[in-house]
N, C-alpha and C positions, 0 to 999 in steps of 0.2 A: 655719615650721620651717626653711625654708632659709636667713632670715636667724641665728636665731639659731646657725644649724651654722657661718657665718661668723665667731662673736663668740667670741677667748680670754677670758673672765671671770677665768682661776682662773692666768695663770699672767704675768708680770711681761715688759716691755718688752724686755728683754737674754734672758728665759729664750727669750718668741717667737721672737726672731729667730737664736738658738741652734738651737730646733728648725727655724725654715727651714733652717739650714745645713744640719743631720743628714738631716732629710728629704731636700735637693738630694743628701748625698752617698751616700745610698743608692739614691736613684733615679737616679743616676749610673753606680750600679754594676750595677746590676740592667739599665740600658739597654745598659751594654759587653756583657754578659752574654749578650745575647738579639741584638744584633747585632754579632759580634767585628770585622768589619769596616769598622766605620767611624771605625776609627783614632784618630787625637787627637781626634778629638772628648770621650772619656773623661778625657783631661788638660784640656781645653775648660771639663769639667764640672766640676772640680774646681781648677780656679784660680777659676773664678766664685763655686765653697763655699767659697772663701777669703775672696776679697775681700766675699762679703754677712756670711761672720761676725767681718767686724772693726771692732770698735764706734769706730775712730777714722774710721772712712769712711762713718759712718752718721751720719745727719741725723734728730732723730725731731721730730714735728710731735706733732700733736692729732689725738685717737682717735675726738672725739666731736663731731655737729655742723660737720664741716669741708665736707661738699658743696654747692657753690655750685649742682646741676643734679640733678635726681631727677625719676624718673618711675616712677608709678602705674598698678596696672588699677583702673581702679573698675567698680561699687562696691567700695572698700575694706574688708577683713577686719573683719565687727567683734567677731570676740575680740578679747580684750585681750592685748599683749605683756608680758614678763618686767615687774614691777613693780620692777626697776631702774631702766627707763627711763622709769616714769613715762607711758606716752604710752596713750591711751583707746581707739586703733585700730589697725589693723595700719602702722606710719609705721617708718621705718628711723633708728633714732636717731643714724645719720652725717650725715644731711641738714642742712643747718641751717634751725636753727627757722621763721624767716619759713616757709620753701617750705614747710613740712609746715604749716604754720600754713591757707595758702593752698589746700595739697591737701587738708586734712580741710573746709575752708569748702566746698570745689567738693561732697563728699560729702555733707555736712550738708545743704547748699541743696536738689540734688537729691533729698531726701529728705523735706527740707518741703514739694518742690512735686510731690510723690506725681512722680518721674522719675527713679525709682534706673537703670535702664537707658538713658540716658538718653545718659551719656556712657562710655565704653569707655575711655578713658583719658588721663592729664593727665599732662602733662610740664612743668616750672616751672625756672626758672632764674633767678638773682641775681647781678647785677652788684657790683663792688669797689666802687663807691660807694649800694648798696642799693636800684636800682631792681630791679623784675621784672617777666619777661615767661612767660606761660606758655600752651601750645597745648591745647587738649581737644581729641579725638576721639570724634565725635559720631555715632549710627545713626542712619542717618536712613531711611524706611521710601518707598524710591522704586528703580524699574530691579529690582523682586528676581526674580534670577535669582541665587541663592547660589556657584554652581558658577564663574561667571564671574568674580566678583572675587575669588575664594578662594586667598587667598597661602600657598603649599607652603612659600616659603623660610620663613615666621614659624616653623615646627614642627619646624625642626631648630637649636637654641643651639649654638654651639661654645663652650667653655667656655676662660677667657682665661688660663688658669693650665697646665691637663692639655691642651689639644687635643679631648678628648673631646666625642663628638656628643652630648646628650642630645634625646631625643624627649620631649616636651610634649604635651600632651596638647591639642588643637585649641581646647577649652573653656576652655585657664587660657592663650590667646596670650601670645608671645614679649614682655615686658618690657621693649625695648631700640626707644627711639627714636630715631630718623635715623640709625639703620642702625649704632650704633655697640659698641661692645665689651659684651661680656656685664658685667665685672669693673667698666667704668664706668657703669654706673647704679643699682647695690646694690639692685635690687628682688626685692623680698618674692612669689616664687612659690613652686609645688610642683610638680615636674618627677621623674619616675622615676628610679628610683637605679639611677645606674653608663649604660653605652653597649650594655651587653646587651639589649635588648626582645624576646626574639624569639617571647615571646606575645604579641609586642602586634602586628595586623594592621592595617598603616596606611591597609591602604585603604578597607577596613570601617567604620574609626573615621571616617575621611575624609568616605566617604559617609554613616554616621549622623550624624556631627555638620553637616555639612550638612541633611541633613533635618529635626535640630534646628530648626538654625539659621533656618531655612525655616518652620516652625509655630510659634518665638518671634516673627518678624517679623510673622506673618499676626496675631497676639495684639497686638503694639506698636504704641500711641499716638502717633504720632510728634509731639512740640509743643513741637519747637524753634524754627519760625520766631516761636511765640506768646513763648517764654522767652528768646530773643536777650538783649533791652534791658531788660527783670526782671534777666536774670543778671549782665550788664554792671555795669547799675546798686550790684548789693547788692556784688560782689566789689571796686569801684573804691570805693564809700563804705567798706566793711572796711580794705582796704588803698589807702592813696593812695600807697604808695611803684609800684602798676603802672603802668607803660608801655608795652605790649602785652600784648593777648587776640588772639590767634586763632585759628583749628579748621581742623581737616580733616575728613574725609567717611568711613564704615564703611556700609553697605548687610548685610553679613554678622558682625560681630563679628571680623573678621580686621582686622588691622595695615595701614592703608595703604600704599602705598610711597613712595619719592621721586618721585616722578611725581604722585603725588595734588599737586591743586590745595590751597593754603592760602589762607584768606581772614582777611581783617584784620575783627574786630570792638570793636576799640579803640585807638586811640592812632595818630601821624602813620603808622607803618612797620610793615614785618611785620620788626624787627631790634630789638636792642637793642646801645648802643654800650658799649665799652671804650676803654682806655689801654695804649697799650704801656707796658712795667717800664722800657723806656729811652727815653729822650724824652719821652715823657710824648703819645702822639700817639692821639689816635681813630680808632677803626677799630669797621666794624659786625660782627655774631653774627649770621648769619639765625635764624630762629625753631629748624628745624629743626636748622643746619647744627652740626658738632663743636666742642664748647669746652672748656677743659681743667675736670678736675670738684673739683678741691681750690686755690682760690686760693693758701693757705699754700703749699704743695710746689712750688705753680707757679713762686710769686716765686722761694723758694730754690734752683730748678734755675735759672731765669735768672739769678739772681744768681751762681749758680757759675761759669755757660757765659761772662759776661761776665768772669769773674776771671780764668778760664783762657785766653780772648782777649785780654785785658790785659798777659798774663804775655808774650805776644808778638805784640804789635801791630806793634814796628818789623819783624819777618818777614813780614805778614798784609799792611802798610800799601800801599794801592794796588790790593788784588787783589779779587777774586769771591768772593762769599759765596752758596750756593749751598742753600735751605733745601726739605725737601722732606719729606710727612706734612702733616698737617689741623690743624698750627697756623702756616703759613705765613703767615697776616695777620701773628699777634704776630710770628713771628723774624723776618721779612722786614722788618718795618718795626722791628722795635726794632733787631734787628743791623746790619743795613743803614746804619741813621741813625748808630751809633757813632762819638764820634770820639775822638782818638786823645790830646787833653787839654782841659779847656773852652777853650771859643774857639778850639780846634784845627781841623785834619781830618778828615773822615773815615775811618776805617779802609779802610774799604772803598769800589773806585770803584766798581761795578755789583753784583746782584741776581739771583738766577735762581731764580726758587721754582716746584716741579711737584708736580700735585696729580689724583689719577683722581677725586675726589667733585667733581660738578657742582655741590653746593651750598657747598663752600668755594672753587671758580672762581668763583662768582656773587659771592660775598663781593670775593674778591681785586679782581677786576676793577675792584670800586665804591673799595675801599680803596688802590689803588695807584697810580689816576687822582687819588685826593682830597689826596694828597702827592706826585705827580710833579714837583713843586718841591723835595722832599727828598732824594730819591734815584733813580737811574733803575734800572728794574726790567723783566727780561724774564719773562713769565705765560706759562708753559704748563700745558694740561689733555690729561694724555695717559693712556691705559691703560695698566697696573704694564708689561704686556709693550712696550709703546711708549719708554716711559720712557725707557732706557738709550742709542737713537740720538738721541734729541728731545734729552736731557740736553745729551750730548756733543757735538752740534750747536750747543747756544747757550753751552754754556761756549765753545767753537772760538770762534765769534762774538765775545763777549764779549769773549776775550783778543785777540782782535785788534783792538776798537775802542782799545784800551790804547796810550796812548806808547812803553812799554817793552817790550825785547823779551819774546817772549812766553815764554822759556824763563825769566824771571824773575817773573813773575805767578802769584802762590800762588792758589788754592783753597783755602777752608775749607767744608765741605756740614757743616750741621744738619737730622740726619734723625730718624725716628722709624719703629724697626723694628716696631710695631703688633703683634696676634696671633698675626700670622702669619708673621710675618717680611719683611725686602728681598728682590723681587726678583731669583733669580740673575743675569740679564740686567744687572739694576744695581749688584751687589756686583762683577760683571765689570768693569764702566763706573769704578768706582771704583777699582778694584786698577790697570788699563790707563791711567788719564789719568794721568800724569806728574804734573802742575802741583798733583794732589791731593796738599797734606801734611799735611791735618788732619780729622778727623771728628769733630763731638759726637754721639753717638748717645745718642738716647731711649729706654728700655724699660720697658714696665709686663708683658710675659711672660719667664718664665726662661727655659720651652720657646723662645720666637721667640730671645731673645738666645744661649743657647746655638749654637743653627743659625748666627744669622750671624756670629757671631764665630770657627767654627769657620772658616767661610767666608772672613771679611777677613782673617784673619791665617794662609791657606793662601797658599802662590804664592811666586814669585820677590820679587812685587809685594804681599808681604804687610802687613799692621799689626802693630803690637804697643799692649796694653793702656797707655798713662801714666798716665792720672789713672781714677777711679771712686768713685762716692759712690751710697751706697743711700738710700732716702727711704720714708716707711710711707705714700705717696701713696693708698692705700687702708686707712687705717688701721681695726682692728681685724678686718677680712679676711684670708685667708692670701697675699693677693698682694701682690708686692713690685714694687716699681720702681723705675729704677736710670736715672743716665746716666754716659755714659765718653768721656774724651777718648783715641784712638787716634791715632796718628800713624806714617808710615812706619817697616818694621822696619830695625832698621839691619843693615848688611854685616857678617856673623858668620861668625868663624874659631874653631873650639874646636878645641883640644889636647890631649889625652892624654898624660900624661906618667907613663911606669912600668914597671918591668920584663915579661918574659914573665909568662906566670901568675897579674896582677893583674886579669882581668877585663875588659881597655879594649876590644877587640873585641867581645865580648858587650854592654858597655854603648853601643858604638858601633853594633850590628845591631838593638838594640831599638829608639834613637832612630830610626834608618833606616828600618824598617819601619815604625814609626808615621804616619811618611808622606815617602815617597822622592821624592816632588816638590819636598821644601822642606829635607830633611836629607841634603843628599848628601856620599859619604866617596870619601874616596879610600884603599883595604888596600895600600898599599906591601905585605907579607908576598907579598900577591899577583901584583902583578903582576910584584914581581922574580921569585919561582917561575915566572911564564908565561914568561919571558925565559930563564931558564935550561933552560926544557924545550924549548925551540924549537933550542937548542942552542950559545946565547949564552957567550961568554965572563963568569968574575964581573965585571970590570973595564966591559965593554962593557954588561951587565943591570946594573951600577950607575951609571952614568951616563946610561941611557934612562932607569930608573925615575927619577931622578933630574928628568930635562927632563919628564918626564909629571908628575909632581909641582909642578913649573912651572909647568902647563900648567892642571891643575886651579886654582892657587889663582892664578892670572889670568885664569881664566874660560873656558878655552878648550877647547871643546866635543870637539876632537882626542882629549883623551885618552882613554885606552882604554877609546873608543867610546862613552862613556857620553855614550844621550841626553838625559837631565833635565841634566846640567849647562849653562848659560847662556854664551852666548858675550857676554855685555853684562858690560861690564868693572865696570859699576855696578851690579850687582842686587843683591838683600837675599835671597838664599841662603845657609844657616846650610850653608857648607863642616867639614866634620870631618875632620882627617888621620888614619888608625889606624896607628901605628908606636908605636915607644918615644917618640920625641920627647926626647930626652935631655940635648942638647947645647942649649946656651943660646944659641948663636952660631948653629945651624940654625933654632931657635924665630923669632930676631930674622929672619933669610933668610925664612922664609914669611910673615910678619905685614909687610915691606917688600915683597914678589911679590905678597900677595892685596890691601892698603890697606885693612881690615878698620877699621870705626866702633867695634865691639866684638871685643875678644878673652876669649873664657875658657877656660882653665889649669883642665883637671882632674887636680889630684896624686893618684896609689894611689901608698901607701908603706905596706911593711908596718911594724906597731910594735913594732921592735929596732933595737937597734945592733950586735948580735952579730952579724957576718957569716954564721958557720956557721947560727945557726938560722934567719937569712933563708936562704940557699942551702936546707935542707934544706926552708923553707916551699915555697920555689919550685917543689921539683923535685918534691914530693908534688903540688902543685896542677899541675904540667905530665906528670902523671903517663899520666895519658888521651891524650897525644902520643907517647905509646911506640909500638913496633913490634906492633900488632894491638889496639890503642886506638880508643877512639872519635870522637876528635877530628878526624882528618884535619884537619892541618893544615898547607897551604902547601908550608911551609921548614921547618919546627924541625923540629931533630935527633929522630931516634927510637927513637934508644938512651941508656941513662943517663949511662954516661960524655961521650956527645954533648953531652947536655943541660945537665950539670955545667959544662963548658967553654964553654957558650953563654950560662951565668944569670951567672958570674965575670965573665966579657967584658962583659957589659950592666950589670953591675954597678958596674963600673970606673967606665962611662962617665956615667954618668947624671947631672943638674946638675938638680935640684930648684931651682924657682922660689924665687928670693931675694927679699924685699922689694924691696930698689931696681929689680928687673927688673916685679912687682907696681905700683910707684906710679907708677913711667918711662912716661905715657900713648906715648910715641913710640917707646920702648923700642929708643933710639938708632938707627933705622933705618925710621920710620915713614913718613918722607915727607910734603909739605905737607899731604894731604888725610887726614892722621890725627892732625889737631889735634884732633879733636872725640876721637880715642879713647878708649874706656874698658875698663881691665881687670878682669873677676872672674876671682879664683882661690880653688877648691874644693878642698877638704880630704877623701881620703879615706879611713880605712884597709878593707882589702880583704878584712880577715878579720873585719868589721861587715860579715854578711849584709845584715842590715834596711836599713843608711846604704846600701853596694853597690847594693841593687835598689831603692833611691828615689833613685839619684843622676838616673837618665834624667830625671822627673821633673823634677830642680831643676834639670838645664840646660834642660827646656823653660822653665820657670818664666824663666831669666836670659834667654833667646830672646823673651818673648810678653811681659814687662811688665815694666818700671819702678819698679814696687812689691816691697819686699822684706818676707819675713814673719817672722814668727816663733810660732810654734808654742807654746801652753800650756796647758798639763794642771791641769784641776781636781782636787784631789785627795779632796774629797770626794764627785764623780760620776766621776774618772776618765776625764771628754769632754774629747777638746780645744776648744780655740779658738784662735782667729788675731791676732798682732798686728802691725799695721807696726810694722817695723823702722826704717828710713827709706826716701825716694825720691834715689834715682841722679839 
């Protein structure tokens, strides 16, 4: 039943992944909901329901038959499954044929030779050119003392999609061999619904099913060493495409660990070899160790990762490629070996792959020694909380065996953020190193991605989203997988530009508090009021506000006192001035003071040309700034007539963003290192509630990604969906 709770039968390829979206954006909202304080993260969530519901960024594979690696409890279920799929016993119809071919033989056999308990369970894998290797797990009836090797960790799954614990019942063991993701093995259990159990006494069960387990064994035959070279024999004459059997050992019906010995019962190796997608180079799979579970999706994310490397090689050419997660054989050796045209270069001079599984260290070690003629490579095996000084220590290295100086040596890291998420230690590691200006990241969880994205693209030191492609890497499951190329946020100056009473304070206080480590403003209204209560002349409080205004948008931590602002003339702090902003020729003065990479121009303009009915818009909305108002505000006047004479005044002056001042990336005062700039300018009117309080939104949007959307309405569900626009 659990698989089949996994399978949409009834509803279409776009409809699926329409409901991912709706589902991510209601679980988005329900998660702000129940913690208000965890700030962008909520915008986090909902740029991610963007980009997974837009079918130009979606890559769709094969539903059926696409898994290269599946693993069994045996004996195997023998009801029969949904007579769609045709299949005799309980077999997951994603696996591909051969391996269920292979896993119902291992059943069958057992069963002819009166030994259904015999084996506990069979994990099988299949190579790109159609060899297989596959492990059993075998009782064996020796040492019983059940309580001694009885594995606690088998009995709690964390589930690869929600987080959610579920508890298992000790009798129907944990499904996931070599320790690896619930989501990548698609196996056919039945597990208690939901994370509530709280009739269920673990320790009770614990110890009856031990006792069980205790009076099956004293009952069991044990006549394996008699069926070794019987079983060898019948599965290699069946199938001649295998090149490794091996087993590991069970005394209790519990899951061995990585520590359990493996023993080879067929073929040279306890491994079976692959080819990297680039180069074409061999590298070994230990029996147990992590290998990706969908060849198709596989190639297609490399093949992306490699396009988007391509796209900027002459930036990358020279430098550290740095891969790290449990597929560090492939990226390591395929990235690595890259060059930069046939018969060219290399891309990349050095290698840095880190890994906490000891069985993809054992791997690496064999595979990095067997082409140290191709590349040089530095291997570390370090724990997640190790990581991030180990890292940083042999990148340092690294760059320094380099010709070049080392302020010109890029970093590229291919990671893979797993169930769980990176590391904070190491998303630290990442935002701090300089030399990093690229990241491909891996995801097969929305939960894990969520977390760390909120994470890299917080700080001074933050990312922004460039590229993203979804994949049905687990196709016909509700889990999605995704990779994204992130790369340094750039230096970000927004402007508000609009009279009193159009809202730009409010929309500039929500950004702020969403998160005031990375949105900081500077209230001119403000701080010239603090100057004049101190007892300042206007002349003299418009000239300080003035150098404090300075002073912020060159970075300089002085100003009034604020300390989130960076005194590092170069960081990727999204600065926000809150004033009118009026004058075109002061716009050009702050975008030449900050050297801002991006600028965006948010226009409020009320929609008239009547002056009187603008004036009277204004003065109704600055109405709450009267004398016993709620507003308290700063400086503006707080009588009508005041207030009339203040909205005229601003009126006069105000220079709306013209096209040529829009397309002028330099916007005649940029200075050298704003050749790269880019201007968005936003369109709003103030008396659009709905546009007004989704504006914060789309400047984080113009802040956190590269991708632009566009929004459409089905009209006969009334759902939206997302489309690119174009990419900047």
């Amino acid at each position: 039943s659990g698989l089949h709770d996994r399978i949409n039968l009834n509803k279409t390829e776009k409809d699926r992944r329409m409901g991912k979206y709706q589902n991510m954006r209601s679980n988005s909202n329900n998660h702000h909901q129940q913690h208000k304080d965890e700030g962008e993260r909520l915008w986090v969530c909902q740029l991610l329901a963007r980009l997974f519901a837009c079918p130009e960024l979606h890559i769709p594979s094969s539903h059926k038959h696409y898994r290269n690696k599946i693993t069994y409890n045996l004996p195997l279920d023998p009801q029969s499954n949904d007579e769609h799929y045709g299949l005799s016993v309980s077999l997951s119809p994603f696996a591909e044929r051969h391996l269920n071919d292979v896993c119902q033989e291992i059943h069958e056999w057992a069963a002819k030779m009166d030994a259904e308990d015999m084996f506990r369970e069979v994990m099988a894998k299949i190579s790109r050119d159609g060899t297989i290797l596959f492990r059993v797990t075998v009782l064996r009836k020796k040492n019983l003392n059940p309580q001694n090797q009885y594995d606690e960790s088998n009995h709690d799954c964390e589930n690869n999609e929600t987080g959610d614990v579920k508890k298992v019942n000790p009798n129907e063991e944990r499904n996931v061999a070599g320790g690896e993701d619930s989501a990548d093995n698609a196996i056919v259990r039945t597990t208690t619904s939901g994370s509530d159990n709280s009739g269920w006494d673990r320790r009770t069960n614990q110890k009856r099913n031990r006792n069980k387990a205790a009076i099956m064994l004293e009952q069991y035959e044990d006549k394996w060493e008699d069926l070794k070279e019987p079983f060898v024999s019948h599965m290699t004459k069946n199938f001649p495409a295998i090149i490794c059997i091996c087993y590991n050992e069970t005394t209790n019906h519990s899951r061995p660990t990585k520590e359990a010995p493996m023993h080879l019962l067929h073929g040279p190796d306890l491994h079976m070899t692959e080819r990297t997608l680039s180069g074409n180079l061999p590298y070994i799979i230990g029996a147990d160790t992590f290998c990706e579970v969908n060849h198709e999706v596989e190639k297609l994310q490399f093949d992306q990762k490699i396009e988007w490397i391509n796209m900027h090689k002459r930036k990358y050419q020279g430098g550290i490629i740095l891969c790290s997660g449990r597929d560090i054989n492939s990226w390591g050796l395929g990235f690595g070996t890259m060059l930069d045209h046939p018969q060219g270069k290399k891309v990349f001079a050095e290698v840095v792959v880190v890994q906490h599984c000891p069985l993809v260290q054992r791997d690496a070690l064999v595979n990095y020694a067997r082409h140290e003629d191709k590349l040089k490579c530095t291997i570390l095996h370090l724990q997640k909380e190790e990581m991030a000084n180990g890292v940083a220590n042999a990148l340092e290295a690294a760059i320094g065996r380099q010709d070049r100086h080392h302020l010109d040596i890029p970093v590229v890291i291919v990671a893979s953020g797993g169930r769980k998420g990176l590391n904070p230690s190491y998303i630290k590691m990442m935002k701090e190193t300089r030399a990093i200006q690229c990241i491909l990241y891996n995801s097969c969880s929305t939960k894990s991605l969520e977390k760390d994205m909120t994470d890299l693209m917080d700080g001074r030191n933050g990312y922004i989203i460039d590229e993203f492609r979804s994949y049905d890497f687990f196709g016909g499951t509700n889990h999605s997988a995704s990779i994204l190329r992130l790369i340094r946020r750039p230096k970000t100056l927004v402007i508000p530009i609009g009279p009193a009473g159009v809202g730009k304070s409010t929309m500039v206080r929500t950004i702020h508090e969403m998160n005031p480590d990375k949105y900081v403003t500077f209230q001119r209204d403000a701080v010239f009021a603090s100057l004049r209560k101190k007892g300042l002349s206007m002349m003299r409080s418009k000239r300080i506000c003035h150098d404090k205004l300075l002073d912020f948008l060159r970075g300089n931590a002085s100003q009034n006192g604020n300390k989130n602002i960076s005194t590092d003339r170069d960081d990727a702090l999204v600065r926000i001035v809150d004033s009118t902003n009026g004058n075109i020729g002061a716009r050009k003065l702050y975008i030449q003071e900050n050297q801002p990479q991006l600028v965006i121009l948010v226009e409020l303009r009320l929609p008239s040309d009547d002056k009187d009915k603008i004036l009277n818009m204004l003065l109704d909305r600055t109405r709450n700034r009267l004398k016993g108002g709620d507003a308290n505000h700063p400086s503006f006047p707080d009588t009508v007539e005041a207030q009339k004479e203040k909205h005229q005044s601003i009126l006069k002056g105000v220079e709306y963003p013209t096209r040529m001042e829009v397309v002028d990336n330099r916007m005649s005062g940029g200075g050298a290192s704003s050749s790269a700039q880019r201007t968005v300018h936003l369109q709003c009117d103030p008396c659009d509630f709905k546009r007004l309080s989704a504006l914060p939104f789309e400047i984080f949007l113009k802040c956190c990604t590269n991708i632009q959307f566009k929004e459409v309405t089905k009209l006969e569900s009334k759902k939206s969906s997302f489309t690119v626009v174009q990419k900047k």
